[in-house]
C-alpha positions in Angstrom: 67.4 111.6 97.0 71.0 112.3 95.7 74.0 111.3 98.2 76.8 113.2 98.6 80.3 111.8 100.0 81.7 114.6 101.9 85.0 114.1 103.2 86.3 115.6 106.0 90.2 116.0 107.4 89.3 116.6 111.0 88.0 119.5 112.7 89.5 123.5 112.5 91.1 125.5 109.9 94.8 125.0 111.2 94.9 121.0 111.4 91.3 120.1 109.8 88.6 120.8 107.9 87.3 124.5 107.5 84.4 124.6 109.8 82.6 127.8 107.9 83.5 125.9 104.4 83.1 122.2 105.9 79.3 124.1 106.9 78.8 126.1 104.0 78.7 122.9 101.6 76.5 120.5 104.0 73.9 124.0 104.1 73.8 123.9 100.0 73.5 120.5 100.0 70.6 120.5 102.3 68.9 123.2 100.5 69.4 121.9 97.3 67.7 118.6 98.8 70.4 116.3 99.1 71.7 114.1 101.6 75.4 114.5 103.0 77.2 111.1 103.5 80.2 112.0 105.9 83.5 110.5 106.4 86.5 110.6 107.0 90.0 108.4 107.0 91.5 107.3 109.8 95.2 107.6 110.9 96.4 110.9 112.8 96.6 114.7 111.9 99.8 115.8 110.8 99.4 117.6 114.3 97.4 119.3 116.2 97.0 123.0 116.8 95.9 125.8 119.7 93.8 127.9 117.2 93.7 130.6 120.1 97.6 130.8 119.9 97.9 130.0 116.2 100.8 127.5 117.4 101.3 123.8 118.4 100.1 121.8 121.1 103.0 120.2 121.8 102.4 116.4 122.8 98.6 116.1 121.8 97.9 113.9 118.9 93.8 113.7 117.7 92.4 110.8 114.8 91.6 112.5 111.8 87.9 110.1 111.7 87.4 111.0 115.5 87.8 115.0 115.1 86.0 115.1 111.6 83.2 113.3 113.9 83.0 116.8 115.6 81.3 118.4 112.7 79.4 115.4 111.8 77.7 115.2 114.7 79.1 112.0 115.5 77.6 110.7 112.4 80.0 110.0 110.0 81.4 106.8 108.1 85.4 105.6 108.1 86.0 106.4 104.2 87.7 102.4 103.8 83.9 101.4 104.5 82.9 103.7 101.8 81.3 102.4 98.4 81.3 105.4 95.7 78.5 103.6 93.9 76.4 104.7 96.5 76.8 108.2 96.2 76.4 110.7 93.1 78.9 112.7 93.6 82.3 113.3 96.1 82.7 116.9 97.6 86.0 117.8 99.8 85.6 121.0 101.9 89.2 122.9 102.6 91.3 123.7 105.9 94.8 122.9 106.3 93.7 119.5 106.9 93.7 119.0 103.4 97.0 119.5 102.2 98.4 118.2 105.8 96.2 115.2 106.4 94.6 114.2 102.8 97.7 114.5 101.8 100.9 116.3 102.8 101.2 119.5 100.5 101.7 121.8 103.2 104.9 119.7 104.2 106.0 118.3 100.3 104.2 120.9 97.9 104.0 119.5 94.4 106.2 116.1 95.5 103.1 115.4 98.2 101.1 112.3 98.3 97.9 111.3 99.3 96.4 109.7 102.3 95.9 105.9 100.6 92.1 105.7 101.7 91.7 108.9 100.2 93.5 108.2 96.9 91.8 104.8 96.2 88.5 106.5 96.9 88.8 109.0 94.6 90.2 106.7 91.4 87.3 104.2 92.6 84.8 107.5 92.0 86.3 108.9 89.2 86.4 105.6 87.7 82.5 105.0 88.4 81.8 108.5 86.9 80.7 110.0 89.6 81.5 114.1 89.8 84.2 115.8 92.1 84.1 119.0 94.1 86.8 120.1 96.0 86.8 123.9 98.3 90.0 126.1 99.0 93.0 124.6 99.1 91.7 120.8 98.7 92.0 121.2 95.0 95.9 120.0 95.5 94.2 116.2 96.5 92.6 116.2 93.0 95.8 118.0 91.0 98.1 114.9 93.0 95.5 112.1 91.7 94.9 112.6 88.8 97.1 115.8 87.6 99.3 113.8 85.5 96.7 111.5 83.4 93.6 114.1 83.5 94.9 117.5 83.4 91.6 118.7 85.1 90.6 122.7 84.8 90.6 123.6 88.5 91.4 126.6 91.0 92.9 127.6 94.2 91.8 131.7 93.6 94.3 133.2 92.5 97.6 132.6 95.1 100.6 132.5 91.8 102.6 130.7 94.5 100.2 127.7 95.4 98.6 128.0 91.5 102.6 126.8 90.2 102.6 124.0 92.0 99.2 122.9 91.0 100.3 123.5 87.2 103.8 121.3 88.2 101.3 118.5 89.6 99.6 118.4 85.9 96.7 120.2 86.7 95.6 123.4 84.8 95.2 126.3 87.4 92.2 129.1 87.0 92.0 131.9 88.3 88.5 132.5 90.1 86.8 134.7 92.4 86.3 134.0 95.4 82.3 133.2 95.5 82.7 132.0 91.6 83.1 128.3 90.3 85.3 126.5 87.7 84.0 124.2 86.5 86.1 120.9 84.3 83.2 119.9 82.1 84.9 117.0 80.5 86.5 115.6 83.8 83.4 116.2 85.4 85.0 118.3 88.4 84.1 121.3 90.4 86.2 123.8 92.2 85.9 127.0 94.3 88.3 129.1 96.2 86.5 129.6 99.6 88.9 130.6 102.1 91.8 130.8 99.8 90.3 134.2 98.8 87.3 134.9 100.3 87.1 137.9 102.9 84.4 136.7 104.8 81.5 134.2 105.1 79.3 135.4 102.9 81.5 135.0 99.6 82.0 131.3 101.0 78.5 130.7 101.4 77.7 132.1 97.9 80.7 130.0 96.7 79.4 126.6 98.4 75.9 127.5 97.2 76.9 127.8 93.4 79.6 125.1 93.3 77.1 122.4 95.1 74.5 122.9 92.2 76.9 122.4 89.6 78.5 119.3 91.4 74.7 117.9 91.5 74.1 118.8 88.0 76.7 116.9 87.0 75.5 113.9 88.7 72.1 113.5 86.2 
């Protein structure tokens, strides 16, 4: 059975991974008969938010590994523990927790960096060969790693804001609907808009479904 790295930024769109998306992609993956390796890094969010009041909770701080556990199901791996050689492929769901705790675009845009245990992960994976996916937003992580030496084809939708800075990073923005794919054949890297676009579920769903078979066709 192939195994899938999926990693997660916590739980909720706001401060963590997408919950629809985060779903979406663990759905396809089952369907499509593979097995979904979770984890996370550890450290804490960037903060935490009241998702009813779209606002701050002012004085609460939450472990990105311990709220990414939440969608897990409590079973998930710390990502330093991780070993890329045991999976086929990596695949990063979006939320804010993406560009605020797998690295800090929503704070530093194209001057961001990225969470270290995410980084050495994915040049540890790349390096082995194995495919990338990344959902909504999350696409930044991969511009930030590996804009400036790989150029990889990838896409955000179609935001012309959020599409510069990806093009300043190295990558090469493309636009895409939001239940379509682009797909980097020679950098072996799949990308979908989700959220960043979509207007409901469904186009994520379809999204997840197509851009989980081309991430596991990439892995034979």
């Amino acid at each position: 059975m192939q195994k899938v790295a999926v990693i997660l930024s916590g739980c909720g769109v706001f401060d963590g991974a997408e919950i629809h998306e985060s779903c979406a992609a663990l759905l396809a993956l089952h369907r499509a008969g593979a097995e979904a390796v979770i984890c996370a890094p550890s450290g804490p969010q960037l903060h935490v938010m009241n998702h009813a009041a779209g606002e701050p909770a002012e004085g609460e701080s939450r472990d990105i590994l311990a709220e990414s556990a939440r969608i897990a199901r409590g079973e998930i791996t710390p990502l330093a523990e991780m070993d890329p050689n045991e999976v086929c492929a990596v695949l990063l769901p979006g939320g804010f927790g993406a560009a605020k705790n797998l690295c800090n675009f929503a704070t530093d845009a194209n001057e961001c960096t990225v969470h270290p245990e995410v980084q050495d992960f994915l040049l540890r994976a790349q390096g082995a060969g194995k495919p990338l996916g990344a959902m909504c937003i999350a696409p930044v992580v991969l511009a930030r790693v590996f804009g400036a030496d790989l150029k990889p084809r990838l896409t955000i939708g179609n935001d012309p804001t959020t599409a510069d800075l990806v093009n300043q990073m190295g990558a090469q923005h493309v636009g895409c609907a939001a239940d379509e794919i682009v797909v980097d054949v020679a950098n072996r890297i799949v990308t979908t808009p989700a959220y960043m676009l979509a207007g409901n579920i469904g186009e994520v769903f379809d999204g997840a479904d197509k851009f989980v078979v081309k991430l596991l066709e990439m892995c034979s």
